[in-house]
N, C-alpha and C positions, 0 to 999 in steps of 0.2 A: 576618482582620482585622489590621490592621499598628499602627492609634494610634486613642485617645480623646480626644477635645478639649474643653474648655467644661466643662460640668455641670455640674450646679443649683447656683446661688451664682453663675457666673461667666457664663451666657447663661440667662436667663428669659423662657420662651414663644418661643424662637426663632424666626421668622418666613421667612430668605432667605440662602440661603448660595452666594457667587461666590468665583472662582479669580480671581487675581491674576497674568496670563499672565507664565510665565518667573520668574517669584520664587517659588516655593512657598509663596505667601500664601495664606491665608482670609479672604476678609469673611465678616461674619455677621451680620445685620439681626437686633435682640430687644427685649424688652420692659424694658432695664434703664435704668438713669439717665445711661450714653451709649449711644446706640442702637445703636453701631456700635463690633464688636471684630475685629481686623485678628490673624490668629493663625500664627504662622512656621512652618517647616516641621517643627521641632518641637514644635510643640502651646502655645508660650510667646505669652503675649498680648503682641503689640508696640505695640500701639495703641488705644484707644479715642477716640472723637467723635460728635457730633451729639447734643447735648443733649436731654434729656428738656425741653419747655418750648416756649413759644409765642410766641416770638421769630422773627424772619424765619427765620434760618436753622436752628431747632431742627424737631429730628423729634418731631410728638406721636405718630402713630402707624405706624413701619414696616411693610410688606408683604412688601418683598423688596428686593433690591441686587442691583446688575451694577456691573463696576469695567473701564472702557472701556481699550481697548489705550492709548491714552497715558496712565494711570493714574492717571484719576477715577474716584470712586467716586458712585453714581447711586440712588439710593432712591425710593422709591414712599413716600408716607406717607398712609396711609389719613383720617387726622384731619382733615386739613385742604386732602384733595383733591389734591394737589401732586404734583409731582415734583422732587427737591433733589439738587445734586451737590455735590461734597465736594472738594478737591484731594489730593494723596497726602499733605499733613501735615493733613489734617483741615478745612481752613476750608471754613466756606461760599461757593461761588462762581457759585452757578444755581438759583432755584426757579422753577418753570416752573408756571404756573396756566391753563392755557389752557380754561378749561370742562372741567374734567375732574370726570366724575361721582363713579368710583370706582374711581383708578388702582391697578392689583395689581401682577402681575405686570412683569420684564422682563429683558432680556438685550441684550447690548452685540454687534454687528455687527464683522467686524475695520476695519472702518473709521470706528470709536467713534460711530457712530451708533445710539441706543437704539430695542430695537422694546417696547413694553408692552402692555400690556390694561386696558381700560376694563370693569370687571365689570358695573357699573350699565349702561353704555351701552352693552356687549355689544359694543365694538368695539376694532379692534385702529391703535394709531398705530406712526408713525415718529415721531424727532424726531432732529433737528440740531442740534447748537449747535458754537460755539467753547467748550468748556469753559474752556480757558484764561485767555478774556477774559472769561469767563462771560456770552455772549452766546447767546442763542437764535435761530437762523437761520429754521426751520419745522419744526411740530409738523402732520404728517400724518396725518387718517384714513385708512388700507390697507386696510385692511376692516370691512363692518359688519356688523350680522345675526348676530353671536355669540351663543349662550346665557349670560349668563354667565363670561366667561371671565377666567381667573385666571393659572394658570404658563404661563408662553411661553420656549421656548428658540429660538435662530437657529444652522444648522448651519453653523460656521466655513468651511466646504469648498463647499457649495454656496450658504450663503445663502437655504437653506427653512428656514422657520420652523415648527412644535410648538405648538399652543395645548390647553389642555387647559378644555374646558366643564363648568360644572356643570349637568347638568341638574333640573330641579325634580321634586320626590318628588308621585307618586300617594299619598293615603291615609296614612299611618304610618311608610314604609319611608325610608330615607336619600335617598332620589333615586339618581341615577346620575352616571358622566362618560364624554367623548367627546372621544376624540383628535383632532384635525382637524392634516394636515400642507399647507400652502401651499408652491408651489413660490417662489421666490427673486421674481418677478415674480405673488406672489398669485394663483397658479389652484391650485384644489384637487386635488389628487395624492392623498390617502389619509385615509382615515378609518377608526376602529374606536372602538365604546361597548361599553361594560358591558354590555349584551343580546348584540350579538354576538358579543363573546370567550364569553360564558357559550354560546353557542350550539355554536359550536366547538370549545372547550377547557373545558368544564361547570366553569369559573372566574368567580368573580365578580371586578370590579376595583373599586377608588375610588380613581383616580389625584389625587395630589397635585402631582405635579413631573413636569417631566421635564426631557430633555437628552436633545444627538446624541452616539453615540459619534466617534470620528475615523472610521470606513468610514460615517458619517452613518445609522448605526442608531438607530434610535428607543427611548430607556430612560425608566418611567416607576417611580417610586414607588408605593406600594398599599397604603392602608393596611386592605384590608380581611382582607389578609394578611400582612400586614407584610414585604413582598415591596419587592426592586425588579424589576423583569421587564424585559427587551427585545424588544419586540414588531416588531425586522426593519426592513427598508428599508422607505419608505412604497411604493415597486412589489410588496414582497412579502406587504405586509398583507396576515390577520395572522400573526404568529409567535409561540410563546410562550415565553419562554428564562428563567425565574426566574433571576436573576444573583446573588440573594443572598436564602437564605429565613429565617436565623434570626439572630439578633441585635439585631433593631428592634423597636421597639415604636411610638412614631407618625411613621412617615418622609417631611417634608414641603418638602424642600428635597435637589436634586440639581445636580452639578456632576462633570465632571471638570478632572485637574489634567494638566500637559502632559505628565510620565512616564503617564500613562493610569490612574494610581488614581481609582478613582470614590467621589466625594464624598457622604456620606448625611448629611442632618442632620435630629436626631430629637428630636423637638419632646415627647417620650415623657419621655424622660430630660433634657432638656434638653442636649444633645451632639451632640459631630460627630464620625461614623465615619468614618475611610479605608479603602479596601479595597484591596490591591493586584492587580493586574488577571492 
């Protein structure tokens, strides 16, 4: 473990945590009275924005953030359906409302294009914009028929996308999740749920997050172990490589940074761990 970031008092309920490519930045999507804390490479808060409030451009309720290569920052806000982008000092410059059910998840393309997940609608968009001009170009259904889905990462290298399903509980028990990996042009390449890891690796998972490493390995958070695991190329699902087993307590937000430490943020403590790789 290399640094601790945040913690309670300074990120509440943390929600979504992205890398700020080439600056040693953190975003960090939370439940405080600026939704959005911007954190340096040493652990010092350099920035907050997006107000708590119900104003065009405030955030009522964050899910998650991705901070696109020309360096907007892009949130999902659950309260009010949306998705809002941010400029790199903060202002509002994009809410995008396009009949979105129940935007969660997302993650920024190198071509600052966003992919998200519609959890109500169970589908997965694109969308476009000029952030700059804070113009919206086209917001793309890419796939539909998801369960549920929530974190979605897109692998810098190839351009597959990571979605991760919740699926619904028989009777008593938590439910389950399932990985589902899309190749770069949306055909399915790989899958593994929680029955079948338990099957193969007598593990159970409830993934939270994920993220591609840079060889485009697939790492998922767990919180039913408080695990992050890499479960392999999606040709080589599955695999089980626990990356980090003790330290976490609810690990709900996964990122790496461009030296390749892997980002954990822990919704437990309310904090961001780095690991170094």
């Amino acid at each position: 473990l290399r640094l601790c970031l945040g913690g309670w008092g300074s990120l509440v309920n943390p929600t979504g945590v992205a890398a700020c490519r080439g600056t040693g930045r953190l975003a960090v999507a939370h439940d405080g009275k600026k939704r959005i804390h911007v954190f340096g490479p040493s652990g010092f808060c350099l920035q907050r924005f997006a107000e708590r409030g119900d104003a065009g451009n405030d955030v009522k309720y964050p899910l998650d953030v991705t901070v696109t290569s020309d360096g907007h920052f892009v949130v999902t806000d659950g309260g009010d359906r949306s998705v809002k982008a941010f400029d790199f000092e903060g202002r509002g410059v994009l809410a995008v409302r396009e009949g979105f059910r129940l935007p969660w998840g997302l993650d920024a393309t190198p071509r600052s294009e966003v992919i998200l997940t519609d959890s109500e609608a169970g589908a997965l968009y694109r969308l476009t914009a000029d952030f700059g001009r804070g113009e919206l170009k086209k917001c793309q259904m890419i796939r539909a028929q998801l369960v549920n889905p929530r974190a979605v990462a897109v692998c810098q290298t190839s351009g597959a996308v990571a979605v991760v399903e919740h699926l619904k509980a028989q009777g008593l028990n938590k439910g389950s999740t399932r990985v589902k990996i899309f190749s770069a042009e949306m055909d399915l390449i790989g899958q593994i749920d929680s029955f079948g890891l338990n099957l193969v690796f007598s593990s159970k998972m409830y993934a939270t997050a994920v993220a591609f490493d840079k060889e485009g390995r697939v790492v998922v958070t767990d919180v039913c172990n408080q695990t992050v695991i890499c479960l392999g190329k999606p040709e080589e699902f599955p695999m089980f490589n626990p990356l980090i087993s003790h330290g976490l307590s609810y690990p709900v937000g996964l990122t790496y940074m461009a030296n390749d430490s892997l980002v954990v943020l822990d919704s437990g403590d309310h904090s961001i761990k780095i690991f170094s790789s």
